[in-house]
TORKE-464820 format. One record per residue: residue number from 1; x, y, z of N, C-alpha, C in turn. Coordinates in nm, 2 decimals, decimal comma. Last residue first. Layout:
% TORKE-464820
num; n_c1; n_c2; n_c3; ca_c1; ca_c2; ca_c3; c_c1; c_c2; c_c3
NUM; X; Y; Z; X; Y; Z; X; Y; Z
...
***
This chain:
% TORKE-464820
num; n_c1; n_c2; n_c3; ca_c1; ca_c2; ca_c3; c_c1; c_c2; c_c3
117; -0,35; -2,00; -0,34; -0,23; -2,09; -0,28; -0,22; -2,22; -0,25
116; -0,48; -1,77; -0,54; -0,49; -1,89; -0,52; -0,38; -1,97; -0,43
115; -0,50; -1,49; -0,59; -0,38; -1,60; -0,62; -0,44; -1,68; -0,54
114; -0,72; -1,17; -0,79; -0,69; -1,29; -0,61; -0,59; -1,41; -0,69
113; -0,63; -0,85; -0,82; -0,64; -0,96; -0,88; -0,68; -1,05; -0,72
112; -0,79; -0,52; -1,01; -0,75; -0,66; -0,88; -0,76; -0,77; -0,87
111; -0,62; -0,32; -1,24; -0,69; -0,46; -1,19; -0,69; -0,50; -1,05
110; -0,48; -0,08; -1,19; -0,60; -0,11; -1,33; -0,65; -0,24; -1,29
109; -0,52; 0,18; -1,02; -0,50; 0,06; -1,01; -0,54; 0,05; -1,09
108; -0,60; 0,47; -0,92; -0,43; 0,39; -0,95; -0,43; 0,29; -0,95
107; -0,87; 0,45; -0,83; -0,81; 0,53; -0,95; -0,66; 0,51; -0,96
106; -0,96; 0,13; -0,72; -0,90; 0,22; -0,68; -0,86; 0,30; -0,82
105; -1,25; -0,07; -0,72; -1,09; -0,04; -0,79; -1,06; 0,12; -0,72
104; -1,40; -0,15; -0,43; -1,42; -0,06; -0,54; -1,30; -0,09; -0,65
103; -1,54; -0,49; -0,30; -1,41; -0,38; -0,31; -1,45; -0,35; -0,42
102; -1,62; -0,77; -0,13; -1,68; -0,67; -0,21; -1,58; -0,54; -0,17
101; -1,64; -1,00; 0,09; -1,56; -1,03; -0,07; -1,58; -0,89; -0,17
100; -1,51; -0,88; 0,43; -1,60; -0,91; 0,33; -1,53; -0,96; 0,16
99; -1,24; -0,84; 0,55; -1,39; -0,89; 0,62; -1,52; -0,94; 0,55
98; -0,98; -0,96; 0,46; -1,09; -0,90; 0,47; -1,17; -0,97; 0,51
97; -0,67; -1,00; 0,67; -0,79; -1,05; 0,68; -0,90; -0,94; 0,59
96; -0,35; -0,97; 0,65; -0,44; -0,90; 0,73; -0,55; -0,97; 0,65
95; 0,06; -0,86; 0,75; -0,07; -1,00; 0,73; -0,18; -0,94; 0,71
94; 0,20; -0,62; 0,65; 0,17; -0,63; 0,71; 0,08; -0,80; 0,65
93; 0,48; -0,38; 0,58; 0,41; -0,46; 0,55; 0,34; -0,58; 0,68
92; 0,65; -0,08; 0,60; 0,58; -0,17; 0,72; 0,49; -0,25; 0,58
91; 0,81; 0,15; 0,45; 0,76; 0,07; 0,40; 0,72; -0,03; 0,53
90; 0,93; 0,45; 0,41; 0,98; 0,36; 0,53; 0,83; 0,28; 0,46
89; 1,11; 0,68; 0,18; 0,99; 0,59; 0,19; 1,04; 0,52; 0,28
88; 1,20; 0,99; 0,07; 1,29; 0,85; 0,14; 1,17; 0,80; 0,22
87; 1,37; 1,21; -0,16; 1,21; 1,12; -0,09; 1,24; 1,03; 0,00
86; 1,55; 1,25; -0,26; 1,50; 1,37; -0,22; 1,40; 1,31; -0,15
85; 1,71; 1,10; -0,48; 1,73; 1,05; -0,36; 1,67; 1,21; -0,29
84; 1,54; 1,10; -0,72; 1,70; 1,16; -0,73; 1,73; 1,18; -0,57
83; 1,29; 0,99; -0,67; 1,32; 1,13; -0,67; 1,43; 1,20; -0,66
82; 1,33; 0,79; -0,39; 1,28; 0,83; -0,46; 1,30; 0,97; -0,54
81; 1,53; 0,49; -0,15; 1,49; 0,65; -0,22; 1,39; 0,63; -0,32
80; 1,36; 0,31; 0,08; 1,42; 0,33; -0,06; 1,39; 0,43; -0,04
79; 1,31; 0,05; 0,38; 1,34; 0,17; 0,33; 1,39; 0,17; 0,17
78; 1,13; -0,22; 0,51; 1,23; -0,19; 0,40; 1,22; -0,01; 0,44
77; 0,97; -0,52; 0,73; 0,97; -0,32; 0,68; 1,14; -0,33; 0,62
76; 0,72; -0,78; 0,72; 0,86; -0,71; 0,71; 0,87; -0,55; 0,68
75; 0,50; -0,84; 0,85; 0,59; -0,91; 0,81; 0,70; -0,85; 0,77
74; 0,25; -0,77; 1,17; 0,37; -0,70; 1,02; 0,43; -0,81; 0,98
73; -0,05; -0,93; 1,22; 0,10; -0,92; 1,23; 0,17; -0,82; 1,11
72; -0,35; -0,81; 1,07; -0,26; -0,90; 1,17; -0,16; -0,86; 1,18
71; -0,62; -0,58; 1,09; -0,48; -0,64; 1,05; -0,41; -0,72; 1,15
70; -0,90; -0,69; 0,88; -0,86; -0,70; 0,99; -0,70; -0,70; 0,98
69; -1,07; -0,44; 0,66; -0,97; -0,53; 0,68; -0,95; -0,55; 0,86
68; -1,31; -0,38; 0,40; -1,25; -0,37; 0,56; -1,14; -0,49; 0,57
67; -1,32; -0,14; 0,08; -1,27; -0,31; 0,17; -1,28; -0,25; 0,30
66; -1,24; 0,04; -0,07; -1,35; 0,00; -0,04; -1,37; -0,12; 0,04
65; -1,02; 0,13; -0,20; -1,07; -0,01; -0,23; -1,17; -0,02; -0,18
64; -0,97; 0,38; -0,04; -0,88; 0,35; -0,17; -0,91; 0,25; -0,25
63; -1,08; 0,42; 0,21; -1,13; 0,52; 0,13; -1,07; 0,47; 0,02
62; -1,02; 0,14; 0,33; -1,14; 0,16; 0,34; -1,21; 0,30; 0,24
61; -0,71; 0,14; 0,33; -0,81; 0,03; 0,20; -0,96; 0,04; 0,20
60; -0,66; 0,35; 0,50; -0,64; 0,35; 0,35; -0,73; 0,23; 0,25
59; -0,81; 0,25; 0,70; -0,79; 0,36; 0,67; -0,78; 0,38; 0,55
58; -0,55; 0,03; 0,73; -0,71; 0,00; 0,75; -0,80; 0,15; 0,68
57; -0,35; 0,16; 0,79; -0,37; 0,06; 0,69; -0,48; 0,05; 0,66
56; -0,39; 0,31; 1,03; -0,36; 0,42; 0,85; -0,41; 0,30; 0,73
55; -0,42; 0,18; 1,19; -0,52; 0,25; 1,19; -0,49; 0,31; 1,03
54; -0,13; 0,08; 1,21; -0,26; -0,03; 1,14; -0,37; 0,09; 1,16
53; 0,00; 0,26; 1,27; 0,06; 0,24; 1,12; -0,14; 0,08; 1,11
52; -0,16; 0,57; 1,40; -0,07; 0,43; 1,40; -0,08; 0,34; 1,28
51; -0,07; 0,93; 1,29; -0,18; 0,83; 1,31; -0,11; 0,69; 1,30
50; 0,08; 1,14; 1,32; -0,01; 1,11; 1,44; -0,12; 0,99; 1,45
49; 0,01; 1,21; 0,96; 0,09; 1,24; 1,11; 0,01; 1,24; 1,21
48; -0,08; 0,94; 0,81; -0,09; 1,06; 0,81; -0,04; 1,08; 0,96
47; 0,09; 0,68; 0,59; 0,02; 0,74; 0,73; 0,00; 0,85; 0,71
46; -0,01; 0,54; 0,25; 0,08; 0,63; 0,31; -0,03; 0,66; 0,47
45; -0,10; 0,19; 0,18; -0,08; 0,36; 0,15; -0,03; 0,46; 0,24
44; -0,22; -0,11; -0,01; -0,16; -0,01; 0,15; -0,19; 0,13; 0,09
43; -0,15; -0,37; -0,14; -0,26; -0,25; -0,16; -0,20; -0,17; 0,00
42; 0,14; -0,53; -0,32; 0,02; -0,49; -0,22; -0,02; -0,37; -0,21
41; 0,12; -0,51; -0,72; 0,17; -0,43; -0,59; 0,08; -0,45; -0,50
40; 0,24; -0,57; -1,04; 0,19; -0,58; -0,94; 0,25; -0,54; -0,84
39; 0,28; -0,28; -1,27; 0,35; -0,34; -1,20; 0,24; -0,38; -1,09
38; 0,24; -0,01; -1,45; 0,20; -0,17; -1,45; 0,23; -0,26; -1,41
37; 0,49; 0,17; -1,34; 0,37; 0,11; -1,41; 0,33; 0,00; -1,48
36; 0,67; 0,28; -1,09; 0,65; 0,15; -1,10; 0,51; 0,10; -1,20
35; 0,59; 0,63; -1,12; 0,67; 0,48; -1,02; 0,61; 0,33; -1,03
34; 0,44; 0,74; -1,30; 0,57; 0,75; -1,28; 0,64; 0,66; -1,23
33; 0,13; 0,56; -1,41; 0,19; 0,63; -1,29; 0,36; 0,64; -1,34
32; -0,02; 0,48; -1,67; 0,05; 0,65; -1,70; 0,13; 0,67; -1,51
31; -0,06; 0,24; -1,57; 0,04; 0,21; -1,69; 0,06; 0,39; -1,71
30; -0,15; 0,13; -1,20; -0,19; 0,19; -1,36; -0,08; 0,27; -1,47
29; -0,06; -0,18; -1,08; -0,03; -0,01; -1,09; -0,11; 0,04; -1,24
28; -0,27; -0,37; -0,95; -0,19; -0,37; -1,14; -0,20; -0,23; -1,08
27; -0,29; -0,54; -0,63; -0,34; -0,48; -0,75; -0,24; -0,46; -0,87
26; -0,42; -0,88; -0,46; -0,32; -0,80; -0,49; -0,41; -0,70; -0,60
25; -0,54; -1,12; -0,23; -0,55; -0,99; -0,32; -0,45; -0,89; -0,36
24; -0,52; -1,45; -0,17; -0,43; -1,35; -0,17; -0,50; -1,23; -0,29
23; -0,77; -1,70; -0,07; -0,70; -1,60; -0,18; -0,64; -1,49; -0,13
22; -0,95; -1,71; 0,17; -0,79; -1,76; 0,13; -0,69; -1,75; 0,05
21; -1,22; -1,64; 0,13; -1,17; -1,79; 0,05; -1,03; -1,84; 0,02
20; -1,22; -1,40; 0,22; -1,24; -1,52; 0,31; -1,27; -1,68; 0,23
19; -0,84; -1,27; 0,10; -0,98; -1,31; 0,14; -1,09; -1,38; 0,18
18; -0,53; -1,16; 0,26; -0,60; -1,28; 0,22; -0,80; -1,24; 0,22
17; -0,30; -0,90; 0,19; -0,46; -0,92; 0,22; -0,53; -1,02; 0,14
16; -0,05; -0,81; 0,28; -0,07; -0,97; 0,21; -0,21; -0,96; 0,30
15; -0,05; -0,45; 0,30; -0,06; -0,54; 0,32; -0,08; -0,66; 0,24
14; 0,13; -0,13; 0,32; 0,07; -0,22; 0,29; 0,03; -0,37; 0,36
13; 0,21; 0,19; 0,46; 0,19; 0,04; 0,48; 0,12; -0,01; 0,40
12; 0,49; 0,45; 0,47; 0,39; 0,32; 0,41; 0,33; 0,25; 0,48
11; 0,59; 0,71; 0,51; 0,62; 0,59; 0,61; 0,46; 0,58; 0,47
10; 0,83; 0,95; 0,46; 0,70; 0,92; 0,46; 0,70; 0,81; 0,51
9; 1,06; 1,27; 0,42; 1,03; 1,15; 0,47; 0,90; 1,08; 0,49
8; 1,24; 1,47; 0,16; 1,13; 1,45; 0,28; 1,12; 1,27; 0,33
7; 1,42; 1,75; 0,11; 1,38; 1,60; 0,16; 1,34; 1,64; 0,22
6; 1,51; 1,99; -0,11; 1,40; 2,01; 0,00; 1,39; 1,84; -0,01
5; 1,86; 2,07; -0,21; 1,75; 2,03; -0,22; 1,67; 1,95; -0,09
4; 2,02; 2,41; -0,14; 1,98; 2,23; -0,10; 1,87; 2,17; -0,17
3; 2,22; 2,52; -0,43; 2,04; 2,54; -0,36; 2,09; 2,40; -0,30
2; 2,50; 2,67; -0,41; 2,48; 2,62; -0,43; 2,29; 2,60; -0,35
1; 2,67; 2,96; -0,56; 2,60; 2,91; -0,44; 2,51; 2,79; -0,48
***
């Protein structure tokens, strides 16, 4: 007999968080995570059930960075597996504005960077 294996489903958001000098903020995954280490990455994070994908965004960069953000427009949404295809991530990316220049690092991040454009 064979076991199913237990899937699940999650939904993302990040965001291209310009700050008010028009620099692009991005972070450096930290080098012990399993998924993608040391890799740059927009800052977002996972919804919680019943809550709207810009309430979560905002949400997340306010307990995970320390930042306020305004969000703008989505720019694109993706899906991927995870976890010998048992995970299945919905990804919303988004435009969005901080409000201020002052942010924590996050415990999964080793840098934050700004790009210039």
């Amino acid at each position: 007999m064979t076991t199913a294996k237990m899937q699940t489903q999650e939904i993302t958001v990040c965001a291209f968080i310009y700050n008010p000098q028009n620099q692009l903020l991005i972070g450096k995954r930290a080098a012990h995570l399993s998924f993608l280490p040391n890799k740059y990455e927009l800052l977002g994070g996972h919804i919680e059930f019943g809550e709207t994908l810009q309430k979560g965004l905002i949400r997340e960069l306010k307990e995970e960075m320390g930042i306020d953000i305004i969000v703008e427009n989505p720019f694109y949404a993706f899906t991927y597996l995870l976890k010998n295809n048992t995970r299945h991530a919905v990804e919303i990316d988004f435009f969005a504005r901080m409000k201020d220049k002052t942010s924590n690092l996050s415990l999964t991040l080793t840098s934050i960077q700004t790009i210039s454009g």
